[in-house]
Backbone atoms as SQL, in Angstrom:
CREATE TABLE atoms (id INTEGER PRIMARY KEY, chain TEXT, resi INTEGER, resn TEXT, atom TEXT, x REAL, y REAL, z REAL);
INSERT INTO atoms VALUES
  (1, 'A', 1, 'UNK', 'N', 137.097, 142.803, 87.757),
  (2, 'A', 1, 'UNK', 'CA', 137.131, 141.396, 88.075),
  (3, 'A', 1, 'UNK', 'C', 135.692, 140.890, 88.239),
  (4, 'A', 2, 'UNK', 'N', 135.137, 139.848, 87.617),
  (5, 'A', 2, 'UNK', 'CA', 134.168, 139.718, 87.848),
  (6, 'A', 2, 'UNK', 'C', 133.699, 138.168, 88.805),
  (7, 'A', 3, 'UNK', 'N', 132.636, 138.381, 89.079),
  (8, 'A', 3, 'UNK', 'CA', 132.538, 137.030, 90.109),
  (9, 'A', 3, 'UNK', 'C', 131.606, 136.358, 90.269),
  (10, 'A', 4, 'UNK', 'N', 131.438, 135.540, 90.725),
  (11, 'A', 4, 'UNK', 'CA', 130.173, 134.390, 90.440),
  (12, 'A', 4, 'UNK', 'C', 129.309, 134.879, 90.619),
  (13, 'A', 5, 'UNK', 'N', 128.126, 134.849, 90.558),
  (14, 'A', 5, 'UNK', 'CA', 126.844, 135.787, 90.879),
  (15, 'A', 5, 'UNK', 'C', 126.387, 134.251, 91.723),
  (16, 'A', 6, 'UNK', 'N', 126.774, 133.398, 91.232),
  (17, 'A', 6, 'UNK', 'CA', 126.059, 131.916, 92.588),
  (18, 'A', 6, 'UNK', 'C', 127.021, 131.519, 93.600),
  (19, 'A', 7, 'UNK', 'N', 128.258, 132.201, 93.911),
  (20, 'A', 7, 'UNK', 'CA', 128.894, 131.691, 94.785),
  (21, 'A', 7, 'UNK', 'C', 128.268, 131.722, 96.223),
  (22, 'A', 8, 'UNK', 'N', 127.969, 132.269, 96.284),
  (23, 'A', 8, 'UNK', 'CA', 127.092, 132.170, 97.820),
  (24, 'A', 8, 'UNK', 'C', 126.328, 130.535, 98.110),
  (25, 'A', 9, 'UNK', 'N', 125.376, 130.740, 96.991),
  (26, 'A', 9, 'UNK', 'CA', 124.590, 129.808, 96.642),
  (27, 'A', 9, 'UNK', 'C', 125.036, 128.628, 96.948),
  (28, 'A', 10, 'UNK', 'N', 126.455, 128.461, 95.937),
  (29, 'A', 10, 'UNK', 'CA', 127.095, 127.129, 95.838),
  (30, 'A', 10, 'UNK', 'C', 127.590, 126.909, 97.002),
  (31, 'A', 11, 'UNK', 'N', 127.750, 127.846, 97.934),
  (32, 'A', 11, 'UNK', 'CA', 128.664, 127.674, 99.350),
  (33, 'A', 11, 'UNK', 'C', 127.916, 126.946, 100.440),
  (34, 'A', 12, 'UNK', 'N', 126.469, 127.617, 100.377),
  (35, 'A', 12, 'UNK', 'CA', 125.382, 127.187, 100.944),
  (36, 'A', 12, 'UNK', 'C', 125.330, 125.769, 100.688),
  (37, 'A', 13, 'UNK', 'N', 125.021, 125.528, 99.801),
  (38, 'A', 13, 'UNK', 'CA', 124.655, 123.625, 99.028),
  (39, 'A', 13, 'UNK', 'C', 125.733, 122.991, 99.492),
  (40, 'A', 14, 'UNK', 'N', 126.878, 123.390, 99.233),
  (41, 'A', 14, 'UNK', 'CA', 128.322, 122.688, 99.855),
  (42, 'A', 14, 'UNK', 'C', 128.297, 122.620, 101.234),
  (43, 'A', 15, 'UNK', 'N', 128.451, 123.751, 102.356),
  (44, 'A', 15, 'UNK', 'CA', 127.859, 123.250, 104.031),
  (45, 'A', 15, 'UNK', 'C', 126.750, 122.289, 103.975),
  (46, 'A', 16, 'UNK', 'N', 125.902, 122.293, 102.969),
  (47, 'A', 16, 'UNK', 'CA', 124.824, 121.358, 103.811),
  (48, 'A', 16, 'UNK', 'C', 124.628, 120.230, 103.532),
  (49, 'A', 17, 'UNK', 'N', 125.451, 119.915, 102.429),
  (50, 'A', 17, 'UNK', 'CA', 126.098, 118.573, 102.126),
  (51, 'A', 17, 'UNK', 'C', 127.214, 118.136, 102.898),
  (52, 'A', 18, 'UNK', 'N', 127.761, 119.083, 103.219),
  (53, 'A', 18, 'UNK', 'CA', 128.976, 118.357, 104.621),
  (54, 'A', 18, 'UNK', 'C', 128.656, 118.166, 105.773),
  (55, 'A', 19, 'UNK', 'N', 127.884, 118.981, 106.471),
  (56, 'A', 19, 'UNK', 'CA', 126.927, 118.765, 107.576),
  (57, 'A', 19, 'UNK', 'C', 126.005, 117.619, 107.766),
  (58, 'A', 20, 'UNK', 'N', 125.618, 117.421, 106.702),
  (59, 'A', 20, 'UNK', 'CA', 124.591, 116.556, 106.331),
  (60, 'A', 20, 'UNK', 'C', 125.528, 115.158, 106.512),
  (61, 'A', 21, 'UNK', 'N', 126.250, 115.139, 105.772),
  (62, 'A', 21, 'UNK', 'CA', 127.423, 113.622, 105.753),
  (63, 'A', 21, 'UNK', 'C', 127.460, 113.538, 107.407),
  (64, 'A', 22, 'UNK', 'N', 128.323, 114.754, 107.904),
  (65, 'A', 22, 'UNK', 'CA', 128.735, 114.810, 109.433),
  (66, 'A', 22, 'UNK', 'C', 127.870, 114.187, 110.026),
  (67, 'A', 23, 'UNK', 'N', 126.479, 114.285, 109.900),
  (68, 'A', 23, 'UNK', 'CA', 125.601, 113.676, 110.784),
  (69, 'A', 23, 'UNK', 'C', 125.173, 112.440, 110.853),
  (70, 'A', 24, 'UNK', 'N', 125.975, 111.812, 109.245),
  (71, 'A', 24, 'UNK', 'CA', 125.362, 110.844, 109.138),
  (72, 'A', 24, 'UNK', 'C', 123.790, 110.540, 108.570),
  (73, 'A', 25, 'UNK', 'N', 123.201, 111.258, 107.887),
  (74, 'A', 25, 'UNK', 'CA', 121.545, 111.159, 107.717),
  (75, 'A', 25, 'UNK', 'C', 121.419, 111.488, 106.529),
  (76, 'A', 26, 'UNK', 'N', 120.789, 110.802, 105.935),
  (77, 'A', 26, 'UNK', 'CA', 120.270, 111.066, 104.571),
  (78, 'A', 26, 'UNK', 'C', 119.868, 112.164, 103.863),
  (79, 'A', 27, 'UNK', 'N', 119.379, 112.493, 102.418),
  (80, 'A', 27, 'UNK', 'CA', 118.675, 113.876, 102.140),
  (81, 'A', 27, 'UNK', 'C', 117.629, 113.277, 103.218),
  (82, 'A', 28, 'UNK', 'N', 116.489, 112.535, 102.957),
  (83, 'A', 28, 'UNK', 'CA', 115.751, 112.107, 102.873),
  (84, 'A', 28, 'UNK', 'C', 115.187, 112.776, 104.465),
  (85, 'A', 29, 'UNK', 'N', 115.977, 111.780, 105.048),
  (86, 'A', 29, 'UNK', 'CA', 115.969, 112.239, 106.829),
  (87, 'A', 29, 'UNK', 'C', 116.306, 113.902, 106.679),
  (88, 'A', 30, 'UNK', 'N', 116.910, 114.798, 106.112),
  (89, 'A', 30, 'UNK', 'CA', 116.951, 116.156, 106.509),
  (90, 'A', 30, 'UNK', 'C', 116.046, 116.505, 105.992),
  (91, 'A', 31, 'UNK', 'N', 115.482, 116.534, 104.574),
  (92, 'A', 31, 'UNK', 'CA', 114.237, 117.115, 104.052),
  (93, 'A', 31, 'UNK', 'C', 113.301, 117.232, 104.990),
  (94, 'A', 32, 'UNK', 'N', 113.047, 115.615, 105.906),
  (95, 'A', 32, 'UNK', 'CA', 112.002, 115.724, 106.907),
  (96, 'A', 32, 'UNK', 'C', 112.050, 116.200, 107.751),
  (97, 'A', 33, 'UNK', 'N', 113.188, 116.500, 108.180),
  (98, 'A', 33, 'UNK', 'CA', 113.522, 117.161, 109.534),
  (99, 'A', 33, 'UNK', 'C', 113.072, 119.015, 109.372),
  (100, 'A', 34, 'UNK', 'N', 113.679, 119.131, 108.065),
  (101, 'A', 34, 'UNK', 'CA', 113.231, 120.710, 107.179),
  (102, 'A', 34, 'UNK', 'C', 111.849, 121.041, 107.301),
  (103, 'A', 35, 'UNK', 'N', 111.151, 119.944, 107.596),
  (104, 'A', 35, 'UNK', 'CA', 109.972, 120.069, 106.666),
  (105, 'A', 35, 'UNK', 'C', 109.841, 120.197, 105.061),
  (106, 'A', 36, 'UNK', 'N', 110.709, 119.858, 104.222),
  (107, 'A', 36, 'UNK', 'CA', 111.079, 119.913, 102.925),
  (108, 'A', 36, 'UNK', 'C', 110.678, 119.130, 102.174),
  (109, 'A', 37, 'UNK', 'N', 110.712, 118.708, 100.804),
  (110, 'A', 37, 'UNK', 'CA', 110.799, 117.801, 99.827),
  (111, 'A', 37, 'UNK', 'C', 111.935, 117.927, 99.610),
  (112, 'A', 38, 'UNK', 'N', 112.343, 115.995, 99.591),
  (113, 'A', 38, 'UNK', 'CA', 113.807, 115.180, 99.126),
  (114, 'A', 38, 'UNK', 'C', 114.017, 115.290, 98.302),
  (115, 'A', 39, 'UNK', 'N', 113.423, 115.838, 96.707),
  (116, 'A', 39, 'UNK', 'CA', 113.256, 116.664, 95.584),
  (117, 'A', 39, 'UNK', 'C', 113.843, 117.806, 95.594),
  (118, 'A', 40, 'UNK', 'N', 113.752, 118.944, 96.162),
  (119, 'A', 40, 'UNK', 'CA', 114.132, 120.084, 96.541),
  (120, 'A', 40, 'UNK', 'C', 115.501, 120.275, 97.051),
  (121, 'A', 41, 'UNK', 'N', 115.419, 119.601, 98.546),
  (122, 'A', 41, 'UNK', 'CA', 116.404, 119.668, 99.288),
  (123, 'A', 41, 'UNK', 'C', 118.106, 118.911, 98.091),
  (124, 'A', 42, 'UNK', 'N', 117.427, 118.116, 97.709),
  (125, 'A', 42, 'UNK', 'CA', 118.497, 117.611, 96.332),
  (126, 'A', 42, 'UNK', 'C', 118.595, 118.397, 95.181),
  (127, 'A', 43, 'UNK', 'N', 118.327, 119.304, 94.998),
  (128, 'A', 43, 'UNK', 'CA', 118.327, 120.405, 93.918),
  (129, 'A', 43, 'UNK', 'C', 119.295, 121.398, 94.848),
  (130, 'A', 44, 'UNK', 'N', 118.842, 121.806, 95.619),
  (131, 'A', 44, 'UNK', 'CA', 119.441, 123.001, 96.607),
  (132, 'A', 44, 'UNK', 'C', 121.117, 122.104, 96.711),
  (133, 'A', 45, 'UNK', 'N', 120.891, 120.957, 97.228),
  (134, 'A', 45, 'UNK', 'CA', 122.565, 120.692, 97.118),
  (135, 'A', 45, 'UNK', 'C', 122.923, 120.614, 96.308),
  (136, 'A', 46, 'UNK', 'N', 122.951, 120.218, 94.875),
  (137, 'A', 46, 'UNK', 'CA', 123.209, 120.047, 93.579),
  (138, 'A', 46, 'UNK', 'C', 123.276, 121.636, 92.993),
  (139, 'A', 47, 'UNK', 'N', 123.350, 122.295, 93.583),
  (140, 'A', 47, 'UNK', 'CA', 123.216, 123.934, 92.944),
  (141, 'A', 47, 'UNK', 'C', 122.487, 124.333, 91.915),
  (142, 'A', 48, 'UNK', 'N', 120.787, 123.793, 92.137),
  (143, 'A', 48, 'UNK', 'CA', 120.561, 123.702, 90.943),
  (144, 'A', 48, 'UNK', 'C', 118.852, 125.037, 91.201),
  (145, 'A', 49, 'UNK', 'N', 118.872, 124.513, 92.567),
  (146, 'A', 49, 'UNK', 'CA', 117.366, 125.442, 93.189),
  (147, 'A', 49, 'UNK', 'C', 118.018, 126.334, 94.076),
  (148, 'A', 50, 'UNK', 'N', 117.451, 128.210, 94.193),
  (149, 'A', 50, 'UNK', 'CA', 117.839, 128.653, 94.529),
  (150, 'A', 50, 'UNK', 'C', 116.583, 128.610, 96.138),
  (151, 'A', 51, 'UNK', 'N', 117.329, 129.408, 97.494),
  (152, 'A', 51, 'UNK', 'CA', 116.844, 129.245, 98.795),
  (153, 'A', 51, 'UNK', 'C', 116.685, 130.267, 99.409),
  (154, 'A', 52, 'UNK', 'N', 115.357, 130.341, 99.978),
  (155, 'A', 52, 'UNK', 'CA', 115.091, 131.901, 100.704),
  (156, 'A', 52, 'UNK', 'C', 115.954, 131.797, 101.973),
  (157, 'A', 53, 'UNK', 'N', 115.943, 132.736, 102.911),
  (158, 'A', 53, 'UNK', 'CA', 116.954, 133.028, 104.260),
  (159, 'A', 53, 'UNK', 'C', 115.785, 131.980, 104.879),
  (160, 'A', 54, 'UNK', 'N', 114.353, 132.328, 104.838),
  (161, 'A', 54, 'UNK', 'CA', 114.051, 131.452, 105.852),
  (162, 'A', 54, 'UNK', 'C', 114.113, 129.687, 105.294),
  (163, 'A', 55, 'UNK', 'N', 113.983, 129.382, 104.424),
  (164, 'A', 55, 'UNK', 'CA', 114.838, 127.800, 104.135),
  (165, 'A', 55, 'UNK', 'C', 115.836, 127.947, 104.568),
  (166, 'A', 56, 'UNK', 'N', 117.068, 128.369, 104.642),
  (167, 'A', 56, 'UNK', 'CA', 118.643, 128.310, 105.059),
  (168, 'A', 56, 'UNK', 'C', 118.521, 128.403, 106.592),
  (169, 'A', 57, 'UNK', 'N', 117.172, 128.444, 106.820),
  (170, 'A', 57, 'UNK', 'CA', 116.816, 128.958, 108.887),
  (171, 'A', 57, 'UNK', 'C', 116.531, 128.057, 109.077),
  (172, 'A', 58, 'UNK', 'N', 115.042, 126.593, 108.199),
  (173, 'A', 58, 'UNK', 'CA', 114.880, 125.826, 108.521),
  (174, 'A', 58, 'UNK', 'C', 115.978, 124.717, 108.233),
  (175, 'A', 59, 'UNK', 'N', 117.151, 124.539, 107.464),
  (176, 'A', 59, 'UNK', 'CA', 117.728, 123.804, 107.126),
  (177, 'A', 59, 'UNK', 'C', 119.249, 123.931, 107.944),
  (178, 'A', 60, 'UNK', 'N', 119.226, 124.928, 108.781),
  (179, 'A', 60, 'UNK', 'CA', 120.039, 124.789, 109.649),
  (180, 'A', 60, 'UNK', 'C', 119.787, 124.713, 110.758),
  (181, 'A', 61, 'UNK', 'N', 118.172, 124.770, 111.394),
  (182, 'A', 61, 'UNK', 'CA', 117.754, 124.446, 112.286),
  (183, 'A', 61, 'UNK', 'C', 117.387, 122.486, 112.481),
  (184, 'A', 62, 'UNK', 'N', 117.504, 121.915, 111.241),
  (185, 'A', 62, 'UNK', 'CA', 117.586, 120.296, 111.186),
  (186, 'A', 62, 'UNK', 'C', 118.780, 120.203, 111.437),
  (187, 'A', 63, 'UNK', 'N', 119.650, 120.714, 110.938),
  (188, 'A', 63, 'UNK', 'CA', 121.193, 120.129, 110.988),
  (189, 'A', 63, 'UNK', 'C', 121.924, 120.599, 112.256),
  (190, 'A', 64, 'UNK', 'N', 120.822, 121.810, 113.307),
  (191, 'A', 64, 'UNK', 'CA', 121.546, 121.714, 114.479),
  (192, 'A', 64, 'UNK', 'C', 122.644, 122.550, 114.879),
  (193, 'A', 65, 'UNK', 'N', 122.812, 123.552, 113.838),
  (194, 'A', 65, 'UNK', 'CA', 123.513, 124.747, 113.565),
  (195, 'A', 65, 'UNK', 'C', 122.721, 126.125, 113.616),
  (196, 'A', 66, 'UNK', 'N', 123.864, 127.318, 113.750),
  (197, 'A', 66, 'UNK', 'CA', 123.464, 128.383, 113.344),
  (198, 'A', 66, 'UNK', 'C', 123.266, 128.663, 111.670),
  (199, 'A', 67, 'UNK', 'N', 122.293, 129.435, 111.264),
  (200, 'A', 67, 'UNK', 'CA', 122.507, 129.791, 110.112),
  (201, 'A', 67, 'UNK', 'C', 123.503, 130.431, 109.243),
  (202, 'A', 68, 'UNK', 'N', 124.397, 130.797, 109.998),
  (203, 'A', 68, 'UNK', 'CA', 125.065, 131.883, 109.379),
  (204, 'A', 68, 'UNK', 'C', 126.420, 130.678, 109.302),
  (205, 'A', 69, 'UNK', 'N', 126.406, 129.215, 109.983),
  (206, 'A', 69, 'UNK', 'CA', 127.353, 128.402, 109.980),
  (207, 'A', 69, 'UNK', 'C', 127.353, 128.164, 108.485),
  (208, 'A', 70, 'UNK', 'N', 125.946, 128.111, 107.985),
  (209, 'A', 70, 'UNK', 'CA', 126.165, 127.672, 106.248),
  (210, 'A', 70, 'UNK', 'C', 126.291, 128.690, 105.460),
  (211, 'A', 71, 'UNK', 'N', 126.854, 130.310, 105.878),
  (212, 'A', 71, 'UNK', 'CA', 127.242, 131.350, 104.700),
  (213, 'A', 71, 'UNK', 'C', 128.549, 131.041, 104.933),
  (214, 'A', 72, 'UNK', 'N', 129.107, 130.580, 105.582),
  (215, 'A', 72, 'UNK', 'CA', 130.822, 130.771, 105.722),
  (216, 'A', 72, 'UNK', 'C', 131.516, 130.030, 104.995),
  (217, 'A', 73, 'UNK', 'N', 132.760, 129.927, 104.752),
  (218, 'A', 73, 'UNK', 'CA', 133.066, 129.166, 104.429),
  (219, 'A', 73, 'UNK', 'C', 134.275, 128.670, 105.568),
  (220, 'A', 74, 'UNK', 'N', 134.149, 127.019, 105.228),
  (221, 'A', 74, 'UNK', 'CA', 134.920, 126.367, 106.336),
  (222, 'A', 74, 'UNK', 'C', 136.662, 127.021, 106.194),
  (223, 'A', 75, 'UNK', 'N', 137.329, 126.553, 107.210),
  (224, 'A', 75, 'UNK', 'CA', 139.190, 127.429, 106.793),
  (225, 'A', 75, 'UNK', 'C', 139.722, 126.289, 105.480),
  (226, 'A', 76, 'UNK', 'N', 139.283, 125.148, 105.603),
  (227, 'A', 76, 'UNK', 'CA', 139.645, 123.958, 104.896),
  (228, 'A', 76, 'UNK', 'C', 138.922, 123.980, 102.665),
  (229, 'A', 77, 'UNK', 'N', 138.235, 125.312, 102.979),
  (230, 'A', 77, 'UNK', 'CA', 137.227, 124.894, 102.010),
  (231, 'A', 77, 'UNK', 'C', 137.688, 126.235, 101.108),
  (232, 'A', 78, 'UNK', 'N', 137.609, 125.809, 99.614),
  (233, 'A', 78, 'UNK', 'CA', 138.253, 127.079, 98.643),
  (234, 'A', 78, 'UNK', 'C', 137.011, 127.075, 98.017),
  (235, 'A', 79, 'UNK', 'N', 136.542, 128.040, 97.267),
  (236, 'A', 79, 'UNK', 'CA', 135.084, 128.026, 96.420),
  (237, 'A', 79, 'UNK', 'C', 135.716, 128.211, 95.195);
């Protein structure tokens, strides 16, 4: 059986686009909060740029979460 080699990836971009809504705040406002580029941070949700552990540290440290909140997947959420 074989399996996505980006599902992780895509799971990641998907929490932090829902989180992101949840909060109400823009890329724009999280990039800054990241310390990021709104460039980037819009690639990474778009599944298009891949993210080291420590980006997924700073980007869940803007959004106010644990990191490991954006490997999971929600009970509501199918990949």
């Amino acid at each position: 059986m074989a399996t996505d080699p980006h599902a992780l990836r895509k799971l990641v971009a998907l929490n932090i686009r829902i989180r992101r809504v949840e909060l109400d705040i823009t890329q724009e406002e999280l990039a800054h909060r990241a310390e990021l580029s709104q460039a980037y941070l819009s690639g990474i949700e778009r599944n298009k740029r891949s993210l080291s552990i420590d980006t997924i540290q700073r980007i869940a440290d803007a959004l106010g979460i644990p990191a490991h909140d954006l490997l999971r997947p929600r009970s509501n959420q199918a990949l």
